[in-house]
C-alpha positions in Angstrom: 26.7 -17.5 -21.9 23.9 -19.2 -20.1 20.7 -17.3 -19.3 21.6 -17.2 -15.6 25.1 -15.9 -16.1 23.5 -13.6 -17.9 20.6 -12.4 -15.5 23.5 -12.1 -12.7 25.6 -9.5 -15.5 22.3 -7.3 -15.9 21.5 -7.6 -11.4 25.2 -6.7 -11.2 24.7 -3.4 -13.2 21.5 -2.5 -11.8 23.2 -2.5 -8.8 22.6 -5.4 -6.5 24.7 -6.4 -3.8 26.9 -9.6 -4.2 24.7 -11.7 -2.1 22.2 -10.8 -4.5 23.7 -11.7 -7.5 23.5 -15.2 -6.6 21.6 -17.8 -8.9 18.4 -18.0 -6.9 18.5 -14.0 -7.7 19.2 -14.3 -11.4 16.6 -16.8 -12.0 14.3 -14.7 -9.5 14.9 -12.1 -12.5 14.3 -14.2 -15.0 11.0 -15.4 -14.4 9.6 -11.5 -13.7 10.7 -11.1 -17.1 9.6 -14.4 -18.5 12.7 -15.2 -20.2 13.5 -18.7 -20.8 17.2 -20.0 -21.9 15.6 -19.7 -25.6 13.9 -16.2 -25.1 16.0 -12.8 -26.3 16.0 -10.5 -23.5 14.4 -7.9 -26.3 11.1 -10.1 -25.5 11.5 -9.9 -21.7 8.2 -8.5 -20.2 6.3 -7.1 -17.2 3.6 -9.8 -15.9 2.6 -9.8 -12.0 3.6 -12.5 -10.2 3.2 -14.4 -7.2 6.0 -16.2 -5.7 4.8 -20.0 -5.5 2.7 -20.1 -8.5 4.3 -18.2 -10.6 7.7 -17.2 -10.2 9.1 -20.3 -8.5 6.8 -22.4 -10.7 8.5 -21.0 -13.8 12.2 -21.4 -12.1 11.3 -25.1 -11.6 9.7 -25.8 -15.1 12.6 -24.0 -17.2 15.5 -23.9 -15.8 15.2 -26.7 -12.6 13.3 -29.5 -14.0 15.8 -32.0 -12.7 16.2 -30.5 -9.3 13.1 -28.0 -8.4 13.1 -25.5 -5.4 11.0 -27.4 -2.9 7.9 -25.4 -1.2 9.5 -24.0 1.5 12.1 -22.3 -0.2 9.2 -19.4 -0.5 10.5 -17.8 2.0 13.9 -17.6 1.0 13.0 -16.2 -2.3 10.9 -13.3 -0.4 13.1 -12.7 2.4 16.7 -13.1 0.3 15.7 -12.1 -2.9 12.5 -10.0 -3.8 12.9 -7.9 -0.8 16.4 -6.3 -2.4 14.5 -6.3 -5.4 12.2 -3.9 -3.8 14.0 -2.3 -2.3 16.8 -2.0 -5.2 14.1 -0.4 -7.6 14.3 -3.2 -9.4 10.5 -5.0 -8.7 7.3 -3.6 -7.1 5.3 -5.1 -4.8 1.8 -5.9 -4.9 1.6 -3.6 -7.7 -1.9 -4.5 -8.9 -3.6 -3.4 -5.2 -0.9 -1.6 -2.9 -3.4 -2.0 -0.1 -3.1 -5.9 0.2 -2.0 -6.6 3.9 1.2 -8.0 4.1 0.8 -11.5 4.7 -2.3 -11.7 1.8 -2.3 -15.2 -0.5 -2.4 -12.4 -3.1 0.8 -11.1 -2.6 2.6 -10.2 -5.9 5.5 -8.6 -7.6 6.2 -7.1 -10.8 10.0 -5.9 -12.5 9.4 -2.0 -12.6 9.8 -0.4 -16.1 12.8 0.7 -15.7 14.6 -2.6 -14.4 13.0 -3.7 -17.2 14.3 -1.3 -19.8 17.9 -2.3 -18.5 17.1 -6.0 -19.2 15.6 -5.6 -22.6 18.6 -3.7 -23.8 21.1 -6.4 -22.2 23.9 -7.2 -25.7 22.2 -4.0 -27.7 23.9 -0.5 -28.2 21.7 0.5 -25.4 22.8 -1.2 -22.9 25.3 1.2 -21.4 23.2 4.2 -21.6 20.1 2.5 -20.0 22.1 1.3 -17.1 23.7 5.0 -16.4 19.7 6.2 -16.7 18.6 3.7 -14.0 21.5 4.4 -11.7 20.9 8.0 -12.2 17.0 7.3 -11.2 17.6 5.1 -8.6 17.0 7.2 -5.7 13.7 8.7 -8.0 12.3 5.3 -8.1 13.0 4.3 -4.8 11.0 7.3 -3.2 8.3 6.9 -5.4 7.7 3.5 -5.1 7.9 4.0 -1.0 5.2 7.2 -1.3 3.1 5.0 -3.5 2.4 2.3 -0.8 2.5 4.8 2.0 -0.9 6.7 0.4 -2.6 2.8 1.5 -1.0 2.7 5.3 -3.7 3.6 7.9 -3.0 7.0 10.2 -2.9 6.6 13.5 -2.0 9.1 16.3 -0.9 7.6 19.8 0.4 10.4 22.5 0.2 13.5 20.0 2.4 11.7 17.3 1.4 10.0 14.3 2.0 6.0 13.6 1.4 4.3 10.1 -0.2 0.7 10.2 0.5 -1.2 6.9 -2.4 -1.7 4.8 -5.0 -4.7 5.7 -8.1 -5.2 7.4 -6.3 -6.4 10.5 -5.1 -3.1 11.1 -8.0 -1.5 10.1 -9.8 -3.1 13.1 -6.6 -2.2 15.4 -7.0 1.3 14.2 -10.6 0.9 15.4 -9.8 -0.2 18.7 -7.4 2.5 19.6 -9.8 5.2 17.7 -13.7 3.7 18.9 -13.0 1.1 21.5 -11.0 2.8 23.8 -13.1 6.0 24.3 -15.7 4.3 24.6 -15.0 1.5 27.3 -11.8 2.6 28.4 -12.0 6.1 28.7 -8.6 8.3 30.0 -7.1 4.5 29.0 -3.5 4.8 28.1 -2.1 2.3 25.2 0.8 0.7 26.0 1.5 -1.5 22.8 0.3 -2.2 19.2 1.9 -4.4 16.6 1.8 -4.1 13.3 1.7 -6.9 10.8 4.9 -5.1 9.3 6.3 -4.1 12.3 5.7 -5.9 15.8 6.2 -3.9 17.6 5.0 -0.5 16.0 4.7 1.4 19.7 5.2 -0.1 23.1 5.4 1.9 25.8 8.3 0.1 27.9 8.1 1.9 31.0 4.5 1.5 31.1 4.9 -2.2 30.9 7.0 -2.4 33.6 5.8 -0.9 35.8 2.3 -3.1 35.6 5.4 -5.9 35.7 4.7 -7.0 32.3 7.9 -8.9 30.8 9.1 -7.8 27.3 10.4 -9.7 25.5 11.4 -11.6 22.0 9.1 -14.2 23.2 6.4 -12.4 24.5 3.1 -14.1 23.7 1.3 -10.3 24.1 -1.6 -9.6 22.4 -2.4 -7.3 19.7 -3.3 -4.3 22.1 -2.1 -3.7 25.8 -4.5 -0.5 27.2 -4.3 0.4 30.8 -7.1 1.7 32.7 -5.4 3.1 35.9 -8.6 4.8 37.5 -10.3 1.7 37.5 -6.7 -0.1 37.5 -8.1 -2.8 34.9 -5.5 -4.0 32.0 -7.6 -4.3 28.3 -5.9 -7.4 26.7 -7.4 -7.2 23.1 -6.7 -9.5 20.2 -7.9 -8.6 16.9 -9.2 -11.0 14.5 -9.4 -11.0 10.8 -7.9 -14.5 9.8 -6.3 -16.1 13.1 -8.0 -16.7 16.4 -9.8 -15.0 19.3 -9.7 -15.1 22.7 -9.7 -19.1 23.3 -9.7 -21.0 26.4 -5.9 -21.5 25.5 -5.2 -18.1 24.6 -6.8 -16.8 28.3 -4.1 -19.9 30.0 -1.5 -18.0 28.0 -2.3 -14.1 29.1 -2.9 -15.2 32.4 0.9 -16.4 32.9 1.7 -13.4 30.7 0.2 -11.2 33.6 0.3 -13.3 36.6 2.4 -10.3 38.1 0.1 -7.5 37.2 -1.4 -5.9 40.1 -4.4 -4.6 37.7 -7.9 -6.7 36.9 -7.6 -8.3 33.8 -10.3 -7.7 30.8 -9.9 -9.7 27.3 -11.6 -8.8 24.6 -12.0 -10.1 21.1 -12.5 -7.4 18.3 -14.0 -8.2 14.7 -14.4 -6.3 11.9 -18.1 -7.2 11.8 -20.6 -10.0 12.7 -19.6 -12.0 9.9 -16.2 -12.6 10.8 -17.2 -13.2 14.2 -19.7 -15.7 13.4 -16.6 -18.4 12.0 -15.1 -17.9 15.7 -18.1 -18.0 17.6 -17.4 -21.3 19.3 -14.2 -20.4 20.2 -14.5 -17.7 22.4 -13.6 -18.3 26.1 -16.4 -17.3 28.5 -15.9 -14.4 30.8 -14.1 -12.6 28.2 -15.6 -9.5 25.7 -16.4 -9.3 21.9 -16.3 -6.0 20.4 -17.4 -5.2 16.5 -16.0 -2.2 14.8 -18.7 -1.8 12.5 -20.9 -1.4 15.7 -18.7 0.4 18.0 -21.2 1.5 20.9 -22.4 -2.4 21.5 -20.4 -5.0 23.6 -20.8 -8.9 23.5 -20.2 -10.1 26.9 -19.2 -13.5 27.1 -19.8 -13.2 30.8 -22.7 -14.5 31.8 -24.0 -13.1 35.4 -22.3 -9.5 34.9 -21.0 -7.4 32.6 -17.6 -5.8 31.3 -14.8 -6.0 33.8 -11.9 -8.2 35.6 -12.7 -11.5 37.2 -11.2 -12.1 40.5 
């Protein structure tokens, strides 16, 4: 049997659904193990791996020379593939530093040991007793591996009730916001939504939203963080930066339709981690809106002009 034929036998007994028992998937497996057609699966091994340059890279040179996956098959492998993986048991992600955000250049996976055990003992005497061991272990493995990268997601408590942002230093500074920014400049402010780079929409307060006659929905362009001030009745519109960018000229065009309803006063505001970052979007902050650093949490940039924090009419 081919190589391939034989990586779909060994995701078969480790359990993988059909749809991921397709060849994309077996040579997904091969090249975390580094087996090439020639290679006994008693050499596979456990190397890190990226998806581009590694995994697909090694797909391409060894087994699809004459017809490569093209870039933007990435994705597929991720989404398709090394997600079940994951979630299977059967590869870790970003093993190397957990706490890599989830859309880092530095993403990587791994095939756990004990995938790997099951591969090296593919055609040996041990093959049937390492396969009952990982199916025994699954749900061991599985757990462990989820409380592993949990220890890296950052707390947060929103209404009494505890949230977990994935690790990154975008959420670090969102964190910030809701922790440092709010007392301080929106004080008795209520947070209506935060995303999550995992999860988009981590908490949104629906009925809060509506009733400011803020339209939810798939294609909402809203901001990172939606924070009500209803004693003042101003609306904090706060996008967080860490690698895309702040509140532009654009981006203001864009929130303004997004709130053109809202009966509140309107106040955007930029937060960086720190001056550095801030400094590489300096010349593309709209005027009239707010910078806020989380390294200096008492100090405000105002972008205003002739007054200080607060709506524009």
């Amino acid at each position: 049997m081919s190589k391939i034929t034989e990586a779909q036998a060994i995701l078969k007994a480790l359990g993988l659904p059909a749809a991921q028992q397709n060849e994309m998937s077996a040579l997904t497996l091969l090249a975390l193990c580094s087996v090439k057609e020639d290679t006994p699966w008693a050499e596979a091994t456990r190397t890190s791996q990226r998806i581009t340059k590694e995994i697909m890279a090694f797909v391409n040179e060894n087994y699809k020379a004459g017809s490569p996956y093209a870039p933007n098959t990435r994705e597929t492998f991720r989404r398709q593939v090394l997600h079940q993986f994951v979630q299977a048991g059967v590869a870790n992600y970003n093993p190397d530093d957990p706490t890599l955000p989830v859309n880092s250049p530095r993403a990587h996976y791994a095939i756990t040991e004990e995938a790997l055990e099951v591969a090296q003992s593919y055609g040996t005497q041990k093959w049937d007793s390492r396969v009952s061991q990982f199916a025994v272990e699954y749900e061991i493995l599985r757990d462990k591996y989820a409380k592993d990268r949990d220890i890296h997601r950052i707390p947060l408590i929103i209404e009494g009730d505890e949230y977990y942002l994935s690790p990154g230093a975008h959420n670090e500074v969102q964190a910030a916001v809701v922790e440092e920014f709010a007392p301080r400049f929106a004080p008795g402010g209520k947070l209506l939504y935060i995303g999550d780079t995992e999860d988009k929409d981590l908490y949104v307060n629906t009925a809060g939203l509506e009733a400011l006659n803020l339209p939810i929905t798939e294609h909402s362009k809203l901001p990172d963080i939606v924070i009500s001030d209803e004693k003042r009745e101003w609306l904090f519109l706060i996008e967080v930066v860490t690698s895309h960018g702040p509140v532009s000229a654009k981006r203001v065009l864009e929130l303004e339709e997004f709130t053109k309803d809202c009966p509140y006063g309107i106040v955007y505001v930029t937060a960086f981690p720190n001056a550095r970052e801030f400094k590489k979007h300096v010349d593309d902050i709209a005027w009239e809106t707010e910078v806020w650093l989380s390294d200096k949490p008492d100090h405000m940039i105002h972008y205003n002009g002739d007054r200080f924090i607060g709506p524009r009419k």
